[in-house]
Backbone atoms as SQL, in Angstrom:
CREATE TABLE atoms (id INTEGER PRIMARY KEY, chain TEXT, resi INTEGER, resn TEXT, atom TEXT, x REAL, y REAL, z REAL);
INSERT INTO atoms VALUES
  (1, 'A', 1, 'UNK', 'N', 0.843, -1.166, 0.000),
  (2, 'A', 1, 'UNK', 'CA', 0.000, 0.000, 0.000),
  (3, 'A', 1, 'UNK', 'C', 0.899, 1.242, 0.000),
  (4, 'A', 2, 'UNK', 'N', 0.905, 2.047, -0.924),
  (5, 'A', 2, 'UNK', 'CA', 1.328, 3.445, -0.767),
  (6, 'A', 2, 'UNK', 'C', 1.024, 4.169, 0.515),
  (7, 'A', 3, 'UNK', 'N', 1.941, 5.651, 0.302),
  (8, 'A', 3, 'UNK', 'CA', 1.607, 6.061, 1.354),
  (9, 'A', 3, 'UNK', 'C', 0.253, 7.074, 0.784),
  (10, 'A', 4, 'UNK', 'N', 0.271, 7.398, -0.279),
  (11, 'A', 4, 'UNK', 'CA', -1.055, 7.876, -0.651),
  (12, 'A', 4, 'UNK', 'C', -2.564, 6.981, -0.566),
  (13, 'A', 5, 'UNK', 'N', -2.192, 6.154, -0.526),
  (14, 'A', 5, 'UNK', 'CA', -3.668, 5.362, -0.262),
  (15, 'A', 5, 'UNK', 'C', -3.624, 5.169, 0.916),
  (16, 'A', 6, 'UNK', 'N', -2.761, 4.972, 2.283),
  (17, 'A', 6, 'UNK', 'CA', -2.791, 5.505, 3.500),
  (18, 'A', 6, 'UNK', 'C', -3.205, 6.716, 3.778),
  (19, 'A', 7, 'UNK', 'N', -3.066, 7.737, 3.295),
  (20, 'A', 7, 'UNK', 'CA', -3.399, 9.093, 4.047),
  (21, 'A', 7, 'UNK', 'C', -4.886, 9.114, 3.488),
  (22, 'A', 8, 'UNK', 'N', -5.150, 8.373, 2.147),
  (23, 'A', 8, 'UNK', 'CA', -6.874, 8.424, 1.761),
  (24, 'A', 8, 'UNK', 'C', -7.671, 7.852, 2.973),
  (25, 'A', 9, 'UNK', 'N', -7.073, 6.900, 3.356),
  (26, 'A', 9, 'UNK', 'CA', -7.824, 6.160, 4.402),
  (27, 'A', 9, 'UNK', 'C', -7.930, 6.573, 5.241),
  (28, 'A', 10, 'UNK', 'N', -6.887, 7.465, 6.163),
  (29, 'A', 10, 'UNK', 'CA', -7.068, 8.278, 7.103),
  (30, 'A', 10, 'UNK', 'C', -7.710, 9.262, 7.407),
  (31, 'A', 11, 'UNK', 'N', -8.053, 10.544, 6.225),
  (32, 'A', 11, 'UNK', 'CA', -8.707, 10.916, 5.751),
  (33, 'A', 11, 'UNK', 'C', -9.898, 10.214, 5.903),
  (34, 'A', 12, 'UNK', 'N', -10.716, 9.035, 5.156),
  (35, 'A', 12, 'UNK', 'CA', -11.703, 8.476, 5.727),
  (36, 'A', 12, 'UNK', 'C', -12.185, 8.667, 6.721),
  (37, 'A', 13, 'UNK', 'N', -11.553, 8.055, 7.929),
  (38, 'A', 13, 'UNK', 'CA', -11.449, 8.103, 9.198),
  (39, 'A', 13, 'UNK', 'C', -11.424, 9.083, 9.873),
  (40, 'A', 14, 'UNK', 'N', -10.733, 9.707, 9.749),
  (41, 'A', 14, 'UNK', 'CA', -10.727, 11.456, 10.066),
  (42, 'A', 14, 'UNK', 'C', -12.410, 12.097, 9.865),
  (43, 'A', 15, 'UNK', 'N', -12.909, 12.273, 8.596),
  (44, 'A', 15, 'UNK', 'CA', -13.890, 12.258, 8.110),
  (45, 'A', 15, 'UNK', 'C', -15.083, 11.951, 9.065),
  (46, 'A', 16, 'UNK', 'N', -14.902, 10.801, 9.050),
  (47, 'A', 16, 'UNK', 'CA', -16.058, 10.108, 9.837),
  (48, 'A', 16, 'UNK', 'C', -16.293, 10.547, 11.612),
  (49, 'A', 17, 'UNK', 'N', -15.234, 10.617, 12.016),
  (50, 'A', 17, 'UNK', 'CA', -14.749, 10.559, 13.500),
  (51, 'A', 17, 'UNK', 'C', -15.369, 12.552, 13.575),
  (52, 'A', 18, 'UNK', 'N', -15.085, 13.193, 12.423),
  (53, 'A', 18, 'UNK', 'CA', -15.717, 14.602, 12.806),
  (54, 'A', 18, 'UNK', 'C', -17.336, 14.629, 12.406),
  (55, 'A', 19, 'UNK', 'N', -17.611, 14.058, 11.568),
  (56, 'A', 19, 'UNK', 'CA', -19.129, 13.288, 10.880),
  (57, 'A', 19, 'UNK', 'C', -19.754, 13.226, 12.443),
  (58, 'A', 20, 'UNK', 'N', -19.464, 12.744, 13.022),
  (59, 'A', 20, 'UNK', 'CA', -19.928, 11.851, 14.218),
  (60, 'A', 20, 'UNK', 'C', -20.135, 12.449, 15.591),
  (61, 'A', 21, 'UNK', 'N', -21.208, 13.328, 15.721),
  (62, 'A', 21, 'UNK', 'CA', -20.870, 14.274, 17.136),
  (63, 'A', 21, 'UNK', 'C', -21.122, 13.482, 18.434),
  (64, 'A', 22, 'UNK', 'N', -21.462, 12.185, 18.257),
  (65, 'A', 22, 'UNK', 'CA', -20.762, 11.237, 19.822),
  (66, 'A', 22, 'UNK', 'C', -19.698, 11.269, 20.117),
  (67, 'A', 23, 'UNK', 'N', -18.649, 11.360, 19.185),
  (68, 'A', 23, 'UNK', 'CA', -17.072, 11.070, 19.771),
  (69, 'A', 23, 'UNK', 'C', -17.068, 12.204, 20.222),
  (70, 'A', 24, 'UNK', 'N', -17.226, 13.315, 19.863),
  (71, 'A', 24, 'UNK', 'CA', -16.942, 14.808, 20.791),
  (72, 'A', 24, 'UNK', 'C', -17.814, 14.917, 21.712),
  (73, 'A', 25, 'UNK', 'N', -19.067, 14.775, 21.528),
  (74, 'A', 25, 'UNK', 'CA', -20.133, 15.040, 22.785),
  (75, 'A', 25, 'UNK', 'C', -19.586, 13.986, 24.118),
  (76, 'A', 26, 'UNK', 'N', -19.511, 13.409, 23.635),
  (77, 'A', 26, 'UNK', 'CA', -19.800, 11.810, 24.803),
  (78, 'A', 26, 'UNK', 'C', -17.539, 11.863, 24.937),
  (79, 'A', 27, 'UNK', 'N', -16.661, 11.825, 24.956),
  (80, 'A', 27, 'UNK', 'CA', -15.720, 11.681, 25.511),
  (81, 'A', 27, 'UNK', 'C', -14.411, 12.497, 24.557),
  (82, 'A', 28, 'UNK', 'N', -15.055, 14.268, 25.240),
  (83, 'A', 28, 'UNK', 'CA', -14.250, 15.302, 24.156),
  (84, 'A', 28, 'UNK', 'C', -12.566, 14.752, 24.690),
  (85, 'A', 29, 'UNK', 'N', -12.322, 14.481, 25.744),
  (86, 'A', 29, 'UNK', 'CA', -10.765, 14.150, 25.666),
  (87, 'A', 29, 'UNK', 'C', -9.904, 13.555, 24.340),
  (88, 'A', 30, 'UNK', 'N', -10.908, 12.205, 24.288),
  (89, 'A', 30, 'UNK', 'CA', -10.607, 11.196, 23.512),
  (90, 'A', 30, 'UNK', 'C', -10.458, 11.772, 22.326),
  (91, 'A', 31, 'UNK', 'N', -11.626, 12.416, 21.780),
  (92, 'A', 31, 'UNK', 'CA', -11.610, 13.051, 20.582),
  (93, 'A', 31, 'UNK', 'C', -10.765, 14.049, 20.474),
  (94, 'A', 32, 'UNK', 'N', -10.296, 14.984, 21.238),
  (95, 'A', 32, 'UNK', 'CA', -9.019, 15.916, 20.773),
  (96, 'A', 32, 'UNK', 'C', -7.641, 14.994, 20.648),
  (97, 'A', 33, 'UNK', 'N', -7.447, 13.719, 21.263),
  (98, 'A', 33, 'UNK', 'CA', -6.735, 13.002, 21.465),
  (99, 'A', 33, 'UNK', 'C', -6.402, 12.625, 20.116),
  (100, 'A', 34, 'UNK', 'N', -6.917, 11.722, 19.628),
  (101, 'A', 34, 'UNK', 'CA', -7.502, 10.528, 18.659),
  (102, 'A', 34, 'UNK', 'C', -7.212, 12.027, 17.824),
  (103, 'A', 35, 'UNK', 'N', -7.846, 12.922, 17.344),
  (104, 'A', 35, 'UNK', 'CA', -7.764, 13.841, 16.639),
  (105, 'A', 35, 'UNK', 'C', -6.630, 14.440, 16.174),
  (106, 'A', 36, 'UNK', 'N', -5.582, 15.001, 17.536),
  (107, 'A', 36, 'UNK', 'CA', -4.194, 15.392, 16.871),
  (108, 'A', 36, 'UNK', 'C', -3.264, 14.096, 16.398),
  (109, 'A', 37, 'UNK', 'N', -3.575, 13.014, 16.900),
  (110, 'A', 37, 'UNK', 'CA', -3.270, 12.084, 16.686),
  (111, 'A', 37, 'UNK', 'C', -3.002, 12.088, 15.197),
  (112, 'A', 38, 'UNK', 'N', -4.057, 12.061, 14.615),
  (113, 'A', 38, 'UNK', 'CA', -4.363, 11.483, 13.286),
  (114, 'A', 38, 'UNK', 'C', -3.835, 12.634, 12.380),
  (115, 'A', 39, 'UNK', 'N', -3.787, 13.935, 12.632),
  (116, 'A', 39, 'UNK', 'CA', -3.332, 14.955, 12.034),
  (117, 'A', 39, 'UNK', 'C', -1.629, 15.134, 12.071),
  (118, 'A', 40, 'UNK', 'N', -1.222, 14.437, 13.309),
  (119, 'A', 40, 'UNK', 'CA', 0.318, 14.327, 13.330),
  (120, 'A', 40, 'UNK', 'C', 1.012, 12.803, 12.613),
  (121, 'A', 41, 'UNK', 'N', -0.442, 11.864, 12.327),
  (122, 'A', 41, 'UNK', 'CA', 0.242, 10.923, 11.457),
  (123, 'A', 41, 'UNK', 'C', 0.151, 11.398, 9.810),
  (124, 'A', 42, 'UNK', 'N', -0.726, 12.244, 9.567),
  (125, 'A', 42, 'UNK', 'CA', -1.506, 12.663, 8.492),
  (126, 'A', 42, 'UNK', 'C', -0.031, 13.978, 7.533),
  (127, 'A', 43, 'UNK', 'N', 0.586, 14.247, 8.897),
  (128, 'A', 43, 'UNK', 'CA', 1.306, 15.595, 8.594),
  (129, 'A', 43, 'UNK', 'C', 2.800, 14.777, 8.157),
  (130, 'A', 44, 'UNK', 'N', 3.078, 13.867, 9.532),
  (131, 'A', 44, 'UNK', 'CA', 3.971, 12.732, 8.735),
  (132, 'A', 44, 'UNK', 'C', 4.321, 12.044, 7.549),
  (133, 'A', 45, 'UNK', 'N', 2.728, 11.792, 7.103),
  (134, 'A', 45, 'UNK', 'CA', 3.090, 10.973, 5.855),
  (135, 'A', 45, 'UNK', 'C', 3.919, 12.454, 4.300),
  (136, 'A', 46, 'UNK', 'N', 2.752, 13.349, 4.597),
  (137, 'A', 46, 'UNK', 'CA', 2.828, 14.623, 4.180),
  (138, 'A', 46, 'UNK', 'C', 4.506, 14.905, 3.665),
  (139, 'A', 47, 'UNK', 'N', 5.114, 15.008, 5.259),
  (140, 'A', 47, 'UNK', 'CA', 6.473, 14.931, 5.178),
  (141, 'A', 47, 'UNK', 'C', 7.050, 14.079, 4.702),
  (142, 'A', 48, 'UNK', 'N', 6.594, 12.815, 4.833),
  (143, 'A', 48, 'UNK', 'CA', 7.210, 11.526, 3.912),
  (144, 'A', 48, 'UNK', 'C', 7.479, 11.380, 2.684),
  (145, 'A', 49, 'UNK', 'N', 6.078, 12.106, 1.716),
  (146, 'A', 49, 'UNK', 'CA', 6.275, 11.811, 0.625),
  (147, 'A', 49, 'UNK', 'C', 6.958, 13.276, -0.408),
  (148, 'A', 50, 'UNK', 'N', 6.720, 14.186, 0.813),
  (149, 'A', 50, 'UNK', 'CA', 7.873, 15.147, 0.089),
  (150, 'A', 50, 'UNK', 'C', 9.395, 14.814, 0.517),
  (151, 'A', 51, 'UNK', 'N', 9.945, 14.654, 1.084),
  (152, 'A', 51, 'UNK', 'CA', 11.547, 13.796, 1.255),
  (153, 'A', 51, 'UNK', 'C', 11.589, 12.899, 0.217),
  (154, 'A', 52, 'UNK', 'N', 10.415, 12.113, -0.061),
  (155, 'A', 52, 'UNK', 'CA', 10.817, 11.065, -0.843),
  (156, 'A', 52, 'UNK', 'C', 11.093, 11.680, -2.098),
  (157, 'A', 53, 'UNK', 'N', 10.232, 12.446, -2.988),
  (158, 'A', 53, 'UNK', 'CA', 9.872, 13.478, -4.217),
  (159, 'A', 53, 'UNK', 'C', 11.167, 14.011, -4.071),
  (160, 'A', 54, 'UNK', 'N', 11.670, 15.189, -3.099),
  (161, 'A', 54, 'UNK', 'CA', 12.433, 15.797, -3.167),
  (162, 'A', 54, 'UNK', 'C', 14.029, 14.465, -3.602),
  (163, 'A', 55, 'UNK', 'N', 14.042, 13.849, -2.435),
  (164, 'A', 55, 'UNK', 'CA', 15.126, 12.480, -2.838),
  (165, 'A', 55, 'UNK', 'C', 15.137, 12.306, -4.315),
  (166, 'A', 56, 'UNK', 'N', 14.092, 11.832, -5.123),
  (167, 'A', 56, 'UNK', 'CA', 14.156, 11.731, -6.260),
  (168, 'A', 56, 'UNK', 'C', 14.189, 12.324, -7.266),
  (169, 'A', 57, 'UNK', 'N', 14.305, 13.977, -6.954),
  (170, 'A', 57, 'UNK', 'CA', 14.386, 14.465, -7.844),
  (171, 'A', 57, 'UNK', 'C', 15.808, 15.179, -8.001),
  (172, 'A', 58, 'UNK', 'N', 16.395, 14.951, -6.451),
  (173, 'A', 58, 'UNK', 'CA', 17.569, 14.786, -6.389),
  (174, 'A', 58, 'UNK', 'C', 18.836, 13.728, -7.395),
  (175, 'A', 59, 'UNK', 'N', 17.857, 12.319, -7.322),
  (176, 'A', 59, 'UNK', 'CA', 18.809, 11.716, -7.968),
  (177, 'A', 59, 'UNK', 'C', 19.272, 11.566, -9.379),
  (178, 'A', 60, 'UNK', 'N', 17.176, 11.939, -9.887),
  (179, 'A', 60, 'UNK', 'CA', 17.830, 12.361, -11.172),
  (180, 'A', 60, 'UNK', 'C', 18.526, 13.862, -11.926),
  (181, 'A', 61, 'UNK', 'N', 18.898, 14.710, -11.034),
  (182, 'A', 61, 'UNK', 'CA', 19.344, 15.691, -11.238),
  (183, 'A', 61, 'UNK', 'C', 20.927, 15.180, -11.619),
  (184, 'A', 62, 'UNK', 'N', 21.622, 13.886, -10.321),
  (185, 'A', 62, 'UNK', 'CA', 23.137, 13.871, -10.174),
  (186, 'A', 62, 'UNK', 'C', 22.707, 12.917, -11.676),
  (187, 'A', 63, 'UNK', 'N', 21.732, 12.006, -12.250),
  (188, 'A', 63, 'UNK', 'CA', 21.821, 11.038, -13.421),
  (189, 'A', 63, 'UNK', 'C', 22.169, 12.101, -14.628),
  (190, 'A', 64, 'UNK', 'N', 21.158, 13.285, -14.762),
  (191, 'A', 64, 'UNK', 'CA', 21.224, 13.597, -15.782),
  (192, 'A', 64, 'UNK', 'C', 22.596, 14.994, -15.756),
  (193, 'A', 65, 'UNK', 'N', 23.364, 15.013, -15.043),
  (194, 'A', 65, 'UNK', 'CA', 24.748, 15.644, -14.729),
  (195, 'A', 65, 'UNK', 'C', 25.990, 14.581, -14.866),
  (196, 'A', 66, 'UNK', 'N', 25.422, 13.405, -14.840),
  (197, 'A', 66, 'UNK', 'CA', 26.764, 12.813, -15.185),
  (198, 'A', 66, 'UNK', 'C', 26.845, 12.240, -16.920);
């Protein structure tokens, strides 16, 4: 699985979990919890796949220099 079809899914989830005013009404801890949670895995991947992009556009920069 990519990491783009991971962050879709999360997204999903994300989605749903704000969709849903039990998780905030009924145990707001959890939900700010669970919430940055998902936004600091969400921001991660974010960062992931620009390092990766950037990495690669790195390498073909040194390919097409040599």
């Amino acid at each position: 699985m990519s990491l783009e079809e991971v962050r879709t899914k999360i997204y999903g989830i994300r989605k749903y979990i704000v969709a849903c005013p039990v998780f905030a009404d009924n145990s707001p801890g959890w939900y700010n919890e669970v919430m940055d949670d998902i936004d600091q895995i969400l921001n991660w991947i974010e960062f992931d796949t620009k390092t990766i992009t950037q990495l690669a556009r790195e390498e073909d920069k040194v390919a097409c220099d040599e």
